[in-house]
C-alpha positions in Angstrom: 0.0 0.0 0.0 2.7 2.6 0.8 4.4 1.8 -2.6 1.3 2.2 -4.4 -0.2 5.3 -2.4 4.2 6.8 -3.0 3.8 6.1 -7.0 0.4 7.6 -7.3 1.7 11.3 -5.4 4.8 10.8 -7.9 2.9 10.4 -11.0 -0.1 13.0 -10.1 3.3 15.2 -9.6 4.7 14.9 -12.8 1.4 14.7 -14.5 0.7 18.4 -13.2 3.8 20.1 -13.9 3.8 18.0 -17.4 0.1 19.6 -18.2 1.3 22.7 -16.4 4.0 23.5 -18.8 2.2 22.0 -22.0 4.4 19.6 -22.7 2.1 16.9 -24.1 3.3 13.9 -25.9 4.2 10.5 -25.3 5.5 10.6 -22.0 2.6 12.7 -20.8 0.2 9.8 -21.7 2.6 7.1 -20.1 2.5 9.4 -17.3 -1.8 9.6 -17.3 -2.2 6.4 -18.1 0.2 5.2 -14.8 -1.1 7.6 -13.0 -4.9 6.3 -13.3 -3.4 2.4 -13.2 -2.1 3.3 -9.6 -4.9 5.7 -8.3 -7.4 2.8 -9.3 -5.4 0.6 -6.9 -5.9 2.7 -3.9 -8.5 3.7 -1.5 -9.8 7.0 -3.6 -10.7 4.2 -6.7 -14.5 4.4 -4.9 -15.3 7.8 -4.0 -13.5 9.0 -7.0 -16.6 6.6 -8.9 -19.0 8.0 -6.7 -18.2 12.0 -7.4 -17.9 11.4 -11.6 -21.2 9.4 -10.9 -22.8 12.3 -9.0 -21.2 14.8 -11.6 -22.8 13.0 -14.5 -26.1 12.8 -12.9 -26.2 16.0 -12.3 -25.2 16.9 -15.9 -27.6 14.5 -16.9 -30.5 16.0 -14.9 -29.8 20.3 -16.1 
């Protein structure tokens, strides 16, 4: 858990400063991609689901 929870602050880290600075490429996706692979192994994977459920609801209902 500590590795997975230490590789998802490190790749939501470079993920920011990579779409901070507009460098979007290659590496940016590997970077999203491993980002979301490891977030979805933690304990924000559910309410993560449950706010872009309530979000698209909500959408849905306007």
């Amino acid at each position: 858990m500590a590795v997975t929870v230490s590789l998802v602050a490190l790749f939501g880290l470079v993920l920011f400063f990579l779409l901070r600075s507009k460098t979007l490429g290659y590496g940016a996706a590997f970077v999203a991609a491993m980002f979301g692979f490891f977030l979805a192994s933690t304990g924000a994977a559910g309410p993560i689901n449950q706010l872009a459920t309530a979000v698209i609801a909500a959408v849905r209902d306007l």
